[in-house]
mmCIF file of the N, C-alpha and C atoms, coordinates in Angstrom:
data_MODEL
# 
_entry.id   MODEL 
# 
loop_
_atom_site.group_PDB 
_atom_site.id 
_atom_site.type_symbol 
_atom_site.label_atom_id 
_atom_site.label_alt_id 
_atom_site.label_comp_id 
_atom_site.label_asym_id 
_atom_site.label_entity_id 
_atom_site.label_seq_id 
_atom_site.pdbx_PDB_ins_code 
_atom_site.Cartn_x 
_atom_site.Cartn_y 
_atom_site.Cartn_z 
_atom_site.occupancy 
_atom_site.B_iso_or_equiv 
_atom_site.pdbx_formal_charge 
_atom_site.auth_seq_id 
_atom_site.auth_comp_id 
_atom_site.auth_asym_id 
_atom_site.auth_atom_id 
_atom_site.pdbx_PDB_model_num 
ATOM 1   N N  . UNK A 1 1  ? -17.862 -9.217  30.687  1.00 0.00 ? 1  UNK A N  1 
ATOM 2   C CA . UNK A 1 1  ? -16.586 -8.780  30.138  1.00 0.00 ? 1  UNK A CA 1 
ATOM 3   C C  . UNK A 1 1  ? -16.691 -7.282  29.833  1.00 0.00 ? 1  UNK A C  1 
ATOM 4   N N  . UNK A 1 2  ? -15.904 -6.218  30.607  1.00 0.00 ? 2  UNK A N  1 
ATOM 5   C CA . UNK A 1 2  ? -15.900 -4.844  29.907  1.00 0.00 ? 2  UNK A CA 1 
ATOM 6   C C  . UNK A 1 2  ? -14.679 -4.753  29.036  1.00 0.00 ? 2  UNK A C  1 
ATOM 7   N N  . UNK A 1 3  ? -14.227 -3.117  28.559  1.00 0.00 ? 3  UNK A N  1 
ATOM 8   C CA . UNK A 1 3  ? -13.706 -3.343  27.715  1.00 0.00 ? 3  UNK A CA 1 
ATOM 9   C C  . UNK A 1 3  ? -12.328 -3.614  28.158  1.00 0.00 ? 3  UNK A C  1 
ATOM 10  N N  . UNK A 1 4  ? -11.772 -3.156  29.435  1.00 0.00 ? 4  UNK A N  1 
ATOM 11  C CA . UNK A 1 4  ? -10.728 -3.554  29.589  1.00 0.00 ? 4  UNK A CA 1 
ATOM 12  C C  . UNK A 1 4  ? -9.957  -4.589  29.474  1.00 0.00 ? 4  UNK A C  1 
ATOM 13  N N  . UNK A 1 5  ? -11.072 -5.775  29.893  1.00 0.00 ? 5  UNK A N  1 
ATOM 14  C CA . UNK A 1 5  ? -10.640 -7.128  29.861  1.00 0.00 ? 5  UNK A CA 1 
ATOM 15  C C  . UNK A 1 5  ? -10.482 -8.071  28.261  1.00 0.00 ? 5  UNK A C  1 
ATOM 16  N N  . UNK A 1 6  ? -11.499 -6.928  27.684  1.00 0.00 ? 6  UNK A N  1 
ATOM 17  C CA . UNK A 1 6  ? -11.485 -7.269  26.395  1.00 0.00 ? 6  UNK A CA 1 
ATOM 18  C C  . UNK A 1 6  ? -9.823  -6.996  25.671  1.00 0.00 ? 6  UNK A C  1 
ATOM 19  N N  . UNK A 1 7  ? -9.722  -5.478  25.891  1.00 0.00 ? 7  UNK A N  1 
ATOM 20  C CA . UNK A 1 7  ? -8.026  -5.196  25.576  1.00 0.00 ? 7  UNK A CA 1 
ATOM 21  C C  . UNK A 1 7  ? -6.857  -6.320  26.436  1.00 0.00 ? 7  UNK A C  1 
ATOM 22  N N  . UNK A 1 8  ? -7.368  -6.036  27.450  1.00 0.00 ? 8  UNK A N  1 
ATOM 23  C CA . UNK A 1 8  ? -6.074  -6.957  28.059  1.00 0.00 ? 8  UNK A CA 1 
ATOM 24  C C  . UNK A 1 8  ? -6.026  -8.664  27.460  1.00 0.00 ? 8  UNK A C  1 
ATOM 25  N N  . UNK A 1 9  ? -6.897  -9.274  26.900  1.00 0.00 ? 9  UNK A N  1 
ATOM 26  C CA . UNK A 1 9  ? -7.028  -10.280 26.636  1.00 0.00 ? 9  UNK A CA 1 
ATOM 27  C C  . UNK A 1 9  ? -6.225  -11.387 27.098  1.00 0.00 ? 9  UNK A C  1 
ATOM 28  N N  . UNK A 1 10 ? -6.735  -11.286 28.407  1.00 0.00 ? 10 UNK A N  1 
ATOM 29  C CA . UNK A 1 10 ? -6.145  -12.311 29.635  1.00 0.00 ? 10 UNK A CA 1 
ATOM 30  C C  . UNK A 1 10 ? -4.813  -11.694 29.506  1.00 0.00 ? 10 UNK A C  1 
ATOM 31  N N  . UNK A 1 11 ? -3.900  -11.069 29.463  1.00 0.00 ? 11 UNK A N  1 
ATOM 32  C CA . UNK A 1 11 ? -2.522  -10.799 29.524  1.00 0.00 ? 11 UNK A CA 1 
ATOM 33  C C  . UNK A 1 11 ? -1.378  -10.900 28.099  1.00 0.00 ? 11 UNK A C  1 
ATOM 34  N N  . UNK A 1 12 ? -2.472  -11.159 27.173  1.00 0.00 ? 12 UNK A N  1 
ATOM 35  C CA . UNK A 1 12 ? -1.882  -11.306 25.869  1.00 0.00 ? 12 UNK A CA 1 
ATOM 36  C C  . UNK A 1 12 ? -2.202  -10.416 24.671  1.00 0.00 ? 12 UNK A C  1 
ATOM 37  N N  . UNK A 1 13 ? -2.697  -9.259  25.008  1.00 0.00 ? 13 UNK A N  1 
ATOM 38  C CA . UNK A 1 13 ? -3.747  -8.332  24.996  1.00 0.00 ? 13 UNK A CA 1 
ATOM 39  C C  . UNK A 1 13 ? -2.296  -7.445  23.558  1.00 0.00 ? 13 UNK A C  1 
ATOM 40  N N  . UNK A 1 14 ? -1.124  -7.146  24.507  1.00 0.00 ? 14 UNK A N  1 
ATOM 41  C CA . UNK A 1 14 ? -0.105  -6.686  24.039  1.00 0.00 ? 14 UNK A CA 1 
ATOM 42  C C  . UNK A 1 14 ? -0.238  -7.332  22.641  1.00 0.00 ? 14 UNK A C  1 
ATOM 43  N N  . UNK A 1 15 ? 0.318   -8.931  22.627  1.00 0.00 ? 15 UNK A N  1 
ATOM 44  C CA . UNK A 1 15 ? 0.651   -9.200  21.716  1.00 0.00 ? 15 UNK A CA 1 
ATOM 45  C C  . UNK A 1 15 ? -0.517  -9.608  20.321  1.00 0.00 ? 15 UNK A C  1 
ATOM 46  N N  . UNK A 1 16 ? -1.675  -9.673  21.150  1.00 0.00 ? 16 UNK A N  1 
ATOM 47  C CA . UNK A 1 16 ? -2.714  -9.728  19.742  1.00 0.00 ? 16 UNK A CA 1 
ATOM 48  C C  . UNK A 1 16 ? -2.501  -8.616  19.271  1.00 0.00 ? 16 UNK A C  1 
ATOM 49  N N  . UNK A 1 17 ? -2.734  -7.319  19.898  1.00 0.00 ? 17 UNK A N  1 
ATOM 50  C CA . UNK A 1 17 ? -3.236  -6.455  18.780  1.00 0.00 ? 17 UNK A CA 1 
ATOM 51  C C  . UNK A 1 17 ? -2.179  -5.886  18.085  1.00 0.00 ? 17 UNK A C  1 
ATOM 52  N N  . UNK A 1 18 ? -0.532  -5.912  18.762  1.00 0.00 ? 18 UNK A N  1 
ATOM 53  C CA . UNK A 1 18 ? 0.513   -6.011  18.070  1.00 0.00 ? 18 UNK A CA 1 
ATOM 54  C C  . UNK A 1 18 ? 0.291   -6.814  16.667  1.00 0.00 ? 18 UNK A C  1 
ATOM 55  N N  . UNK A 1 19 ? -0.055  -8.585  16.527  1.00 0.00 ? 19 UNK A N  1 
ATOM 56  C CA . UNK A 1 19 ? -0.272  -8.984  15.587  1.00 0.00 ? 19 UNK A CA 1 
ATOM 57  C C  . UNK A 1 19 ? -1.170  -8.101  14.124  1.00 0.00 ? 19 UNK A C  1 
ATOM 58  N N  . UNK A 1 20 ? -2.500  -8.058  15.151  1.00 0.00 ? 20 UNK A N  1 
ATOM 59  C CA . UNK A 1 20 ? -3.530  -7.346  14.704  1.00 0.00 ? 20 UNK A CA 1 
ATOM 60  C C  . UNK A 1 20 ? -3.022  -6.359  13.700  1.00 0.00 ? 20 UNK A C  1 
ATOM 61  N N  . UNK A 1 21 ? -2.224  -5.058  14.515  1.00 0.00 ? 21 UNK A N  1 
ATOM 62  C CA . UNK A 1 21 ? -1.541  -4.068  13.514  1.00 0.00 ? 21 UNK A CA 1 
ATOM 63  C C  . UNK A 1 21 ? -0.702  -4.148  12.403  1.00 0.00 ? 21 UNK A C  1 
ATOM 64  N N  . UNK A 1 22 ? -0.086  -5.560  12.821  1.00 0.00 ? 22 UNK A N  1 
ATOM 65  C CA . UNK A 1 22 ? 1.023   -5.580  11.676  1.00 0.00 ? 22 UNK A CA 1 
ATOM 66  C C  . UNK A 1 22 ? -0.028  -6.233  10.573  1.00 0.00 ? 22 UNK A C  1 
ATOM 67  N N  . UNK A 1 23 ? -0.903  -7.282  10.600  1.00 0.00 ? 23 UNK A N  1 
ATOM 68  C CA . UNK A 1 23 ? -1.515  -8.018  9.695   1.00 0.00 ? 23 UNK A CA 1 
ATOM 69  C C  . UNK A 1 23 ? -2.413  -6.462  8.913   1.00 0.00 ? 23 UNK A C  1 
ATOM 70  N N  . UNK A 1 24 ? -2.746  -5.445  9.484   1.00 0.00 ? 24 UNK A N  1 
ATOM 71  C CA . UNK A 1 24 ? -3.487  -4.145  9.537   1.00 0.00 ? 24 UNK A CA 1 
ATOM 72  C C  . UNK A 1 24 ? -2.856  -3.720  8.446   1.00 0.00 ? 24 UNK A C  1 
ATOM 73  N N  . UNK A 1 25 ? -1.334  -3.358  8.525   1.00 0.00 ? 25 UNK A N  1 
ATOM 74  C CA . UNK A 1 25 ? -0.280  -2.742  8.068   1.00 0.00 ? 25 UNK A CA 1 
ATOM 75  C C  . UNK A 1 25 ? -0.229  -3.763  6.887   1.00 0.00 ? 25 UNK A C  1 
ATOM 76  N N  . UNK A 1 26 ? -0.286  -4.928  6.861   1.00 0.00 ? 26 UNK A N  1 
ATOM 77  C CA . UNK A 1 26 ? 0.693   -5.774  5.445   1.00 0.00 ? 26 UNK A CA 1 
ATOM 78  C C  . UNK A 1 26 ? -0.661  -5.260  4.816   1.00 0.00 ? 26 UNK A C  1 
ATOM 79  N N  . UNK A 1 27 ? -1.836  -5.693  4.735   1.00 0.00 ? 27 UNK A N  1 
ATOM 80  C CA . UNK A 1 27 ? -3.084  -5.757  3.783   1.00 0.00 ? 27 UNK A CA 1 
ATOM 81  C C  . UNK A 1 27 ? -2.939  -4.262  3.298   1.00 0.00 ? 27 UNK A C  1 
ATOM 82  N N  . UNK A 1 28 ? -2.887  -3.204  4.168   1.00 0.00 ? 28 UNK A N  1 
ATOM 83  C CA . UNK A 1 28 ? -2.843  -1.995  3.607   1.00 0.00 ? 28 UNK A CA 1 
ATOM 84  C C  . UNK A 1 28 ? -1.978  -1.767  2.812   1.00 0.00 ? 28 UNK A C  1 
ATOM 85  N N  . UNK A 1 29 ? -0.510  -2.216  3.152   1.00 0.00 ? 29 UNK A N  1 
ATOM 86  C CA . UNK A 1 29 ? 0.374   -2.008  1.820   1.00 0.00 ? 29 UNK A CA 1 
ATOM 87  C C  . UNK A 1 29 ? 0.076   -3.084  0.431   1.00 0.00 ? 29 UNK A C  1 
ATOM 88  N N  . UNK A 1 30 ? -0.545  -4.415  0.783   1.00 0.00 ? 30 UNK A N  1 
ATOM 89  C CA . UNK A 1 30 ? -0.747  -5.118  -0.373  1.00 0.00 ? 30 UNK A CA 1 
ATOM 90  C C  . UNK A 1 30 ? -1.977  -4.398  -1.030  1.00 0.00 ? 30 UNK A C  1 
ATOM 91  N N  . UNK A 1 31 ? -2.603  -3.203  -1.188  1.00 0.00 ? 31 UNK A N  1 
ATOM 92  C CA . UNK A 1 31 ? -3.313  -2.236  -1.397  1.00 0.00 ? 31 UNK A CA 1 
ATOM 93  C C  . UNK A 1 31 ? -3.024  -1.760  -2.190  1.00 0.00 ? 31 UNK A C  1 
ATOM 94  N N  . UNK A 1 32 ? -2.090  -0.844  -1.448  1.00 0.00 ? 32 UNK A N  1 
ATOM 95  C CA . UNK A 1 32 ? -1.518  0.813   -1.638  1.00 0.00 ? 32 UNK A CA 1 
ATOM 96  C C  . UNK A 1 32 ? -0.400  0.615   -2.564  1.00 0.00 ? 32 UNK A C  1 
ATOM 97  N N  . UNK A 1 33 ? 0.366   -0.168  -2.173  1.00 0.00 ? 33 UNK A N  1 
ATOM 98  C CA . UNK A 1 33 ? 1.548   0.045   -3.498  1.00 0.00 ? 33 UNK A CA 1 
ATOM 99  C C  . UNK A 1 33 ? 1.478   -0.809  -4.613  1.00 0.00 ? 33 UNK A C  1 
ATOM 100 N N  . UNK A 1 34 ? 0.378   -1.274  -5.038  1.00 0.00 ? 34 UNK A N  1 
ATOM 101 C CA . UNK A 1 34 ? 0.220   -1.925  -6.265  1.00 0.00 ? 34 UNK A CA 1 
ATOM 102 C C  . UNK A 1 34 ? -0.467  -0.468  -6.865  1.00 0.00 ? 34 UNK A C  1 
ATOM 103 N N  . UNK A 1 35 ? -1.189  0.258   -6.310  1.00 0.00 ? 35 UNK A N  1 
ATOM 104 C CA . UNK A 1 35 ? -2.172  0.704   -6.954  1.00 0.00 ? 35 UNK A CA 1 
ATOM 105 C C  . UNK A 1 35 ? -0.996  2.160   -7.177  1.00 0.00 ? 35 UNK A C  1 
ATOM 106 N N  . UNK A 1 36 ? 0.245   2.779   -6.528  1.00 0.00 ? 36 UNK A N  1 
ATOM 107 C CA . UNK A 1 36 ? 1.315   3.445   -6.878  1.00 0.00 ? 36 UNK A CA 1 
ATOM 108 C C  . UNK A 1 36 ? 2.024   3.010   -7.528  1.00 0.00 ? 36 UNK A C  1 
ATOM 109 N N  . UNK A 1 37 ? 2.313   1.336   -7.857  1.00 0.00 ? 37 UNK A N  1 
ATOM 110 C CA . UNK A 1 37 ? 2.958   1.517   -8.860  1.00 0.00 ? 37 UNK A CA 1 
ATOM 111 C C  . UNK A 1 37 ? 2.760   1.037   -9.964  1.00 0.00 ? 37 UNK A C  1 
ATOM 112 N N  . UNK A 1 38 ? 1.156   1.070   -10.201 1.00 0.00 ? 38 UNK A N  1 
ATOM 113 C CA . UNK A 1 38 ? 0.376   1.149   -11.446 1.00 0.00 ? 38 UNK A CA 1 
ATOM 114 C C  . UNK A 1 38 ? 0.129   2.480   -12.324 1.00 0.00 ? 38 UNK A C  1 
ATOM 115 N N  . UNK A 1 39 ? -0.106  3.450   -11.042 1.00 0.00 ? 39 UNK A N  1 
ATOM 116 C CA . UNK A 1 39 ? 0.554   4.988   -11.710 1.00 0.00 ? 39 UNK A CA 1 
ATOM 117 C C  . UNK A 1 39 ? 1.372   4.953   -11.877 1.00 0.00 ? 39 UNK A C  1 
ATOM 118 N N  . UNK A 1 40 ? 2.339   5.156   -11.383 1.00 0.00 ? 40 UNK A N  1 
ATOM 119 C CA . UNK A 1 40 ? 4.253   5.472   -11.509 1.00 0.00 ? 40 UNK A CA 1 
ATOM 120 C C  . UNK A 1 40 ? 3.910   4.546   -13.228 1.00 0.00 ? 40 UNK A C  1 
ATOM 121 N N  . UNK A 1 41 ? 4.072   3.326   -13.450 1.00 0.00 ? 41 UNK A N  1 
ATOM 122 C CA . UNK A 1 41 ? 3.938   2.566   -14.575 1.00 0.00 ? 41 UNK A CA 1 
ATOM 123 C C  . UNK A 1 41 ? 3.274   3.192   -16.448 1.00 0.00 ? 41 UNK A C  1 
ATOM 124 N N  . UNK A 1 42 ? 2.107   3.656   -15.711 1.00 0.00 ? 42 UNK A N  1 
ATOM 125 C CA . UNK A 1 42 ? 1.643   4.620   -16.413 1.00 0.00 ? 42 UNK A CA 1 
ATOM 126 C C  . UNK A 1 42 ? 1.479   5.864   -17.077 1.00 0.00 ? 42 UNK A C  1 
ATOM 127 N N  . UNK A 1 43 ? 2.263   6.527   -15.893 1.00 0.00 ? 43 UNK A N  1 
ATOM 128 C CA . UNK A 1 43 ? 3.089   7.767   -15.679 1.00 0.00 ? 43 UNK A CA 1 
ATOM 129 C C  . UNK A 1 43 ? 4.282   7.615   -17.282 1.00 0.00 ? 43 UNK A C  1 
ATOM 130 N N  . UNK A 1 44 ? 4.955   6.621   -16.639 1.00 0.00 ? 44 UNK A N  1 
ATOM 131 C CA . UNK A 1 44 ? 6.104   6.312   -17.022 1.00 0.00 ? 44 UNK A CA 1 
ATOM 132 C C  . UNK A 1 44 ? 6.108   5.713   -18.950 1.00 0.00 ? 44 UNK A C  1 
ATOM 133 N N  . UNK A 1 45 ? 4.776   5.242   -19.193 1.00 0.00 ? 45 UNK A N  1 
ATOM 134 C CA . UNK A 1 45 ? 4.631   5.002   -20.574 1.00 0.00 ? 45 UNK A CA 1 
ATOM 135 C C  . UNK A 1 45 ? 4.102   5.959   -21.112 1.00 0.00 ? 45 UNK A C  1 
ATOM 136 N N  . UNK A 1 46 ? 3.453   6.576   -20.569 1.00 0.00 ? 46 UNK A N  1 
ATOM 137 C CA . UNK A 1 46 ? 2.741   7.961   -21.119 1.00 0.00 ? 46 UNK A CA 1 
ATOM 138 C C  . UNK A 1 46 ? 3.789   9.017   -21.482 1.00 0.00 ? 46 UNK A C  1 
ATOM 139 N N  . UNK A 1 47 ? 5.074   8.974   -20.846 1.00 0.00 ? 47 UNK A N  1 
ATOM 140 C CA . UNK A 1 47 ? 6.287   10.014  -20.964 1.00 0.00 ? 47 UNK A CA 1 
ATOM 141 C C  . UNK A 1 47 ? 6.932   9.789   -22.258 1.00 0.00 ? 47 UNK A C  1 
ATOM 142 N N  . UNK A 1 48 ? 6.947   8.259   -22.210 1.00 0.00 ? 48 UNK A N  1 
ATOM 143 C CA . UNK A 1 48 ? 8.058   7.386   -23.237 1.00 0.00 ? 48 UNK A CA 1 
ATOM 144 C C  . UNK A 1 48 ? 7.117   7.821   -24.259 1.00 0.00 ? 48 UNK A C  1 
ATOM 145 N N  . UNK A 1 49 ? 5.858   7.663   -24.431 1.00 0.00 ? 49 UNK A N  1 
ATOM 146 C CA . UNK A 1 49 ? 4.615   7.946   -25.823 1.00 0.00 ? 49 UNK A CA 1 
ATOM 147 C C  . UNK A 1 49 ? 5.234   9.164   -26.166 1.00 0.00 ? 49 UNK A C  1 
ATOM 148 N N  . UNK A 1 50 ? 5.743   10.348  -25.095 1.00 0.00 ? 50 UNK A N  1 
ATOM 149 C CA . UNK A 1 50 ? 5.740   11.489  -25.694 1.00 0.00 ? 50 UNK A CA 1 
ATOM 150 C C  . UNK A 1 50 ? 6.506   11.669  -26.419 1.00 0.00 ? 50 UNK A C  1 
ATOM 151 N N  . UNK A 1 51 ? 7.681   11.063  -25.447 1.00 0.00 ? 51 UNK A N  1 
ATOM 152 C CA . UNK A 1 51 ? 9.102   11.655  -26.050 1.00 0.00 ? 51 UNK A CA 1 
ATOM 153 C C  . UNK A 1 51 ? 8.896   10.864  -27.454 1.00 0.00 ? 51 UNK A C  1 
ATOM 154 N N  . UNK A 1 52 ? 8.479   9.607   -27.939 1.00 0.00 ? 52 UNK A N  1 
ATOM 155 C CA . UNK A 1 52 ? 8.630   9.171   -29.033 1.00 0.00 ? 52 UNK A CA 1 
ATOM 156 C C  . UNK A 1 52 ? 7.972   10.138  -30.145 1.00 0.00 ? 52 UNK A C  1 
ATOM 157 N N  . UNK A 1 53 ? 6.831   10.117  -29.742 1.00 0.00 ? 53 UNK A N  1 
ATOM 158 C CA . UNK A 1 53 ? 6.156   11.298  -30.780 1.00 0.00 ? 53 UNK A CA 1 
ATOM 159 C C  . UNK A 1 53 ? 6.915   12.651  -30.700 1.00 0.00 ? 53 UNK A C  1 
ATOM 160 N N  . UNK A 1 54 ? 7.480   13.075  -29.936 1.00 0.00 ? 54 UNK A N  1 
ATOM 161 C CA . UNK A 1 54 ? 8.449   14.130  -30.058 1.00 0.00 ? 54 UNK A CA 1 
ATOM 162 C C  . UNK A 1 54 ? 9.433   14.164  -31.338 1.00 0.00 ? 54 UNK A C  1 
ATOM 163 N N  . UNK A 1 55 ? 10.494  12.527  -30.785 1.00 0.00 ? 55 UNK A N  1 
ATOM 164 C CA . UNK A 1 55 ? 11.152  12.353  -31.883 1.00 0.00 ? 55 UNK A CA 1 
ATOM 165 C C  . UNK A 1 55 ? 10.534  12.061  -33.370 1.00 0.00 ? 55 UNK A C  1 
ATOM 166 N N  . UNK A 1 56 ? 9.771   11.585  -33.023 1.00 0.00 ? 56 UNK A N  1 
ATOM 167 C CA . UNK A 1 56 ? 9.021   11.228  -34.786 1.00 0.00 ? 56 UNK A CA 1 
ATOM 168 C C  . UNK A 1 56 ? 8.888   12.583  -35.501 1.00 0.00 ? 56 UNK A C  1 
ATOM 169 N N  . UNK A 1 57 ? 8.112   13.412  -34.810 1.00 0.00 ? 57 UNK A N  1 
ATOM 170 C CA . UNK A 1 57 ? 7.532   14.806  -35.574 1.00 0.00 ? 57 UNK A CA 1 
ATOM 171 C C  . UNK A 1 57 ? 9.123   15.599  -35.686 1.00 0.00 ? 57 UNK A C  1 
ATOM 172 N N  . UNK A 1 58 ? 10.300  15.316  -34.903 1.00 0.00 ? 58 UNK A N  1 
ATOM 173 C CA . UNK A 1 58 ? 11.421  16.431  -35.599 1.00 0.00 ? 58 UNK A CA 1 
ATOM 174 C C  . UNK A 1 58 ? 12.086  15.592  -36.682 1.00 0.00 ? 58 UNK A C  1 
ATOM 175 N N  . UNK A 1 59 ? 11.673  14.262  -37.080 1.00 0.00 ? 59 UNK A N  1 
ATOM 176 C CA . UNK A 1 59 ? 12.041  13.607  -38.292 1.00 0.00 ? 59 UNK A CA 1 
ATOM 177 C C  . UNK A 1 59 ? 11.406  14.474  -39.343 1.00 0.00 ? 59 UNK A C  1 
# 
């Protein structure tokens, strides 16, 4: 088997690695955007901390 035959995978070659990419693609986003919007999240309480202590100290 070289590699061609390996890619072509008998004629279905297209659609594995089509699969391949998308399954590639979901895991990477079940990754990536938990871990953005654990910042953004954080981001976002860290602002609210401020502004509160903002308001407290012009009391």
């Amino acid at each position: 088997m070289n590699l061609d035959q390996f890619l072509h995978m008998g004629g279905y070659g297209f659609y594995i690695w089509t699969s391949y990419g998308i399954a590639f693609v979901v895991l990477a986003l079940n990754i990536i955007l938990p871990i953005r919007q654990q910042k953004r999240a954080l981001k976002d309480i860290a602002n609210r901390r401020r502004r509160n202590q903002e308001r407290m100290s012009d009391l």
